[in-house]
C-alpha positions in Angstrom: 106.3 106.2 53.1 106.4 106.0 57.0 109.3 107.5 58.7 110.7 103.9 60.1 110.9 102.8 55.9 112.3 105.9 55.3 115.3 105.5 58.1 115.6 101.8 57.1 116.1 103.1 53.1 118.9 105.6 54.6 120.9 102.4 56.1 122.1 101.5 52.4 123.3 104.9 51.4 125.3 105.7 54.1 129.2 105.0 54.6 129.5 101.6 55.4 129.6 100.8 59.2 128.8 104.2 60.1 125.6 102.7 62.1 128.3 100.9 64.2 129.0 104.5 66.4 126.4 106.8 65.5 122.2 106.5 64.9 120.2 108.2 62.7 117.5 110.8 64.3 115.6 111.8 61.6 115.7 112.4 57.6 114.2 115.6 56.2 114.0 116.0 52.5 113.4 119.5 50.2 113.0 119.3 46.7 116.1 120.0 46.2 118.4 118.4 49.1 118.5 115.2 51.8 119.6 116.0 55.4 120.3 112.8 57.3 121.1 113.6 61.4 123.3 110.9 63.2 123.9 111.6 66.7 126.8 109.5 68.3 126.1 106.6 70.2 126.6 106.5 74.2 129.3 104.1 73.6 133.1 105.6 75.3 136.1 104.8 73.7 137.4 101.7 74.1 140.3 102.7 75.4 138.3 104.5 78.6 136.3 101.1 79.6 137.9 101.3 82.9 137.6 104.9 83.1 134.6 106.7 85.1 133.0 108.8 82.1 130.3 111.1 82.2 128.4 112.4 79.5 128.5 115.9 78.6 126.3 115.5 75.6 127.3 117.2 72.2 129.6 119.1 70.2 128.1 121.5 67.9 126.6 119.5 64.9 128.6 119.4 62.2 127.2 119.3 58.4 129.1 117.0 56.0 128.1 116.5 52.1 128.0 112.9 50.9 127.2 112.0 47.2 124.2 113.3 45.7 121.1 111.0 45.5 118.8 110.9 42.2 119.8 114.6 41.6 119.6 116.2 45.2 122.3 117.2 47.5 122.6 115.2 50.4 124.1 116.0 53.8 125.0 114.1 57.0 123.9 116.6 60.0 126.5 115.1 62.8 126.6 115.4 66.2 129.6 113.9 67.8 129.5 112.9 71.5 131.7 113.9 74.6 132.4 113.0 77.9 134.3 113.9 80.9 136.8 112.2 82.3 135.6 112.2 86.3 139.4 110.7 87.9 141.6 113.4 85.9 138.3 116.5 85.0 139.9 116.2 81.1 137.4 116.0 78.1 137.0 112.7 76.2 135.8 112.2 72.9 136.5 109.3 70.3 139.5 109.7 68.1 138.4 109.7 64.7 142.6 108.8 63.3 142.5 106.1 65.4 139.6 104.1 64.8 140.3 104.6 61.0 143.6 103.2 61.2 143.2 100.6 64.0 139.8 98.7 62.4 138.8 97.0 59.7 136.6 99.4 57.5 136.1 100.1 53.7 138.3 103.3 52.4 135.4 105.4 52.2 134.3 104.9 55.9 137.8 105.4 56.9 137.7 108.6 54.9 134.7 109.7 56.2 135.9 109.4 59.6 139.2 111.3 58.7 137.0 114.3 57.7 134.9 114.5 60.5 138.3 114.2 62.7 138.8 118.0 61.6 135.9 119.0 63.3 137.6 118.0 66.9 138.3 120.0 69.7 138.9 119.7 73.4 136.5 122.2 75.1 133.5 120.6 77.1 
């Protein structure tokens, strides 16, 4: 299998609409476990689109265990994205609560966003 069939594949086992803010870097597979890494997409919060944003890359990746696949343990690597806010020097980074609550999602990718929400903090 070619990597590109392999990331395709990983599109149907994910949380649904996850692909809608993050990407998928790469897969690597053991014999006994799947680690899928999503990096957040360069795409601010909508409620900074008229706010000057700069990038400040990454939080530390986060490791989050999704359901098992055909008897190995699989886990999203995750890095979430963060910005800086140029007019006021404050960290920006998407609120996790809010786009559960304030879209249209199924329960387990609102769930799935609730649990990575833990993992905030506001240090650049």
């Amino acid at each position: 299998m070619q990597e590109n069939e392999g990331l395709e594949i990983a599109e149907f086992i994910l949380p649904n609409g996850i692909l809608e803010y993050f990407e998928i870097n790469k897969i690597e597979q053991s014999p006994t476990e799947i680690h899928i890494f999503l990096a957040e997409k360069n795409l601010p919060p909508e409620e900074y689109a008229h706010t000057k944003l700069t990038s400040k890359g990454f939080f530390d990746e986060i490791k989050v265990r999704d359901f098992p696949i055909r008897g190995k343990h699989v886990y999203l690597m995750i890095k979430r994205r963060r910005w800086l806010d140029e007019s006021t020097g404050n960290p920006v980074f998407r609120d996790w609560e809010m786009v559960a609550k304030g879209t249209r999602m199924t329960k387990e990718f609102a769930t799935f966003l609730k649990g990575i929400a833990r993992f905030q903090t506001g240090k650049l």
